[in-house]
Structures are given as structure tokens and as C-alpha cells.
C-alpha positions in Angstrom: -13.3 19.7 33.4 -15.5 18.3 31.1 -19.4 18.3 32.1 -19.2 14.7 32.8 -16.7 15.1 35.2 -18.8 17.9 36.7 -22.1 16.5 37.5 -20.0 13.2 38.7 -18.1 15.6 40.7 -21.3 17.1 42.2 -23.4 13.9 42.6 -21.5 13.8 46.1 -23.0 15.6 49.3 -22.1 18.7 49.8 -18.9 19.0 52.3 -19.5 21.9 54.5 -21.9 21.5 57.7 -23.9 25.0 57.1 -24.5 24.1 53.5 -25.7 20.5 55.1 -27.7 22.9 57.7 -29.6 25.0 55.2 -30.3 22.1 53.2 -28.9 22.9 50.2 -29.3 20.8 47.3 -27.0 21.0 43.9 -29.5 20.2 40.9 -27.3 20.8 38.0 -23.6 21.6 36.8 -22.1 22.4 34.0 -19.2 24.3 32.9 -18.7 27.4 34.3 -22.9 26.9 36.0 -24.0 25.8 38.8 -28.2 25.8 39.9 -29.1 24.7 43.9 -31.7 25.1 45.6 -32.5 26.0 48.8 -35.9 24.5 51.0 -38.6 26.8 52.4 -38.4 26.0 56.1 -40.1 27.8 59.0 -36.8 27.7 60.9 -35.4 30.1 58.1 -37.8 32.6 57.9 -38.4 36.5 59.3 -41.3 38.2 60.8 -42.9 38.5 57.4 -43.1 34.4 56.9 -40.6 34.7 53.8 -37.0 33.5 54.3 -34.5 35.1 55.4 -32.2 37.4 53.4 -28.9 35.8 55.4 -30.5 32.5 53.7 -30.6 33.6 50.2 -27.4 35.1 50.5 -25.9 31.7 51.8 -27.7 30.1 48.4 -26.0 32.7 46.0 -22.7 33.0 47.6 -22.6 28.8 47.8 -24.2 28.8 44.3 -21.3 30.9 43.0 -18.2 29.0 44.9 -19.9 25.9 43.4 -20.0 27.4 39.3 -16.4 28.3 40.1 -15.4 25.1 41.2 -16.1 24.0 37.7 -12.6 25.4 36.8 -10.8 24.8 40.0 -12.0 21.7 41.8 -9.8 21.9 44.7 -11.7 24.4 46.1 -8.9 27.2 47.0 -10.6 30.4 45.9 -12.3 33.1 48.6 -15.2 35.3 47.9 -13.7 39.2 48.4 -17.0 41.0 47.4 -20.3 40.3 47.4 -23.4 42.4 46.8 -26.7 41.3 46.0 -30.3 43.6 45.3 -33.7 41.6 46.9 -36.5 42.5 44.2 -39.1 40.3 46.3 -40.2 38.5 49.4 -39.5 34.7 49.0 -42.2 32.2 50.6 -41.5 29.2 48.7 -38.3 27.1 48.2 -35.8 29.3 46.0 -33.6 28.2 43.2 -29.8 29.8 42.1 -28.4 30.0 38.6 -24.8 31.0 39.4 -22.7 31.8 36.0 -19.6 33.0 35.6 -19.6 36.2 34.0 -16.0 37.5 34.0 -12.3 36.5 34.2 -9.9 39.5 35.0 -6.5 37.9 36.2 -7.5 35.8 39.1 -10.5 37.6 39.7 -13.5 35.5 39.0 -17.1 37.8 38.5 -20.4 35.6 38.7 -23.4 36.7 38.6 -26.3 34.4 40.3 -30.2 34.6 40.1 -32.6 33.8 43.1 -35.7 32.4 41.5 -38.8 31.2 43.8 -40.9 27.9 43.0 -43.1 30.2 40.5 -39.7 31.5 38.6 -40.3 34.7 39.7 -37.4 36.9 40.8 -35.9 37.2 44.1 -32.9 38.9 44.0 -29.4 39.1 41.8 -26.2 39.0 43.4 -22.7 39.4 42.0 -19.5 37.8 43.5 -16.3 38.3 43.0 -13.6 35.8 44.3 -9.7 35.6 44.4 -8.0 32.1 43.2 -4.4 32.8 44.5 -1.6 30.9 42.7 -0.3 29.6 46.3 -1.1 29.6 49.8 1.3 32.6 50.4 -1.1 35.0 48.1 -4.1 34.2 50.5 -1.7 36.4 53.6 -1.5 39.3 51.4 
């Protein structure tokens, strides 16, 4: 897909209601990319006033699925691992830079970085997801 196609492809809404929930907002994608951003809202915040880690890992993990569907636009890939590291308290809207990193097979490997308003760094998370050739791999 060329990066055309992908930011016409991406100037939709997002589809799924908990992305639509959270607010979620797709600012750019290219190729293998994707950077959204997610709104500071009181609603999604912990004792401490700074969201939510559930909420930042909702960005990445979205963030990622969205850089991958640069390749595969239908949208028939799974996340099977996911671990991210939280380097700071986020009080401010946050930002994802999702990239793919690695191909091994059908194993995708993307890496995505939480940045708040000020750039500063929130947390780095790496995914892994499974495109199956065919409904039947997704039972295995």
C-alpha cells in the first residue's frame, strides 16, 4: 500500500467502539508507521491524576494493529504478546509512534513509543502479532 492509500485509508473513523471510547485519534500513517493519540481525560485517570496504565496500553496495542495494517488492510492479524516498561507518570494527552520493527514468518515485531504533550517519554512497548494465512490457523 502506497502512503497515499494509507492516509486515505486512515482518514476514516476508527471502527471499533473502545477505540471510539478512549478517544483515540490517528494523526499520521505511513508505511509500516502509525502515530495516535490519545486525550487526557479525568475519566481515565488513577489516584495519582495521571492516566491510567490500561489507557496507555490500549494506545500502544491500537497504535501497533494500526502500523500493521499498513501491510494487511483487512485487518486479520491478533496481538499474541505484548509487554511494555512505564518510564513516567503521564498528565497530559499522550502521543504513539508505532513502527514495525521485525518480520519473522508471520510474526510481525513493533515497537511503539508513548510520548506526553512535552515529548517526554512515557513508556515503550513491543508487540508481537500472528497474520494467519486462513481462518483455520487462528484455531490452532
Amino acid at each position: 500500500m502506497s502512503k497515499s492509500q494509507a492516509l486515505k485509508h486512515f482518514s476514516k473513523p476508527l471502527k471499533a467502539e473502545f477505540e471510539k471510547f478512549l478517544g483515540l485519534e490517528v494523526i499520521r500513517v505511513t508505511q509500516d508507521f502509525a502515530l495516535v493519540r490519545l486525550p487526557f481525560r479525568k475519566e481515565f485517570t488513577n489516584p495519582h491524576n495521571s492516566l491510567h496504565g490500561g489507557a496507555i496500553v490500549s494506545l500502544a496495542d491500537t497504535a501497533s494493529a494500526i502500523a500493521l495494517s499498513t501491510r494487511y488492510e483487512d485487518g486479520k492479524f491478533f496481538t499474541t504478546k505484548f509487554i511494555i516498561e512505564f518510564k513516567k507518570q503521564a498528565k497530559s494527552d499522550c502521543f504513539a509512534e508505532a513502527r514495525i520493527k521485525d518480520i519473522k514468518k508471520r510474526f510481525y515485531f513493533i515497537e511503539t513509543k508513548i510520548y506526553d504533550i512535552d515529548e517526554d517519554l512515557i513508556a515503550i512497548a513491543e508487540a508481537t502479532f500472528f497474520v494467519p494465512n486462513k481462518i483455520s490457523d487462528i484455531s490452532r
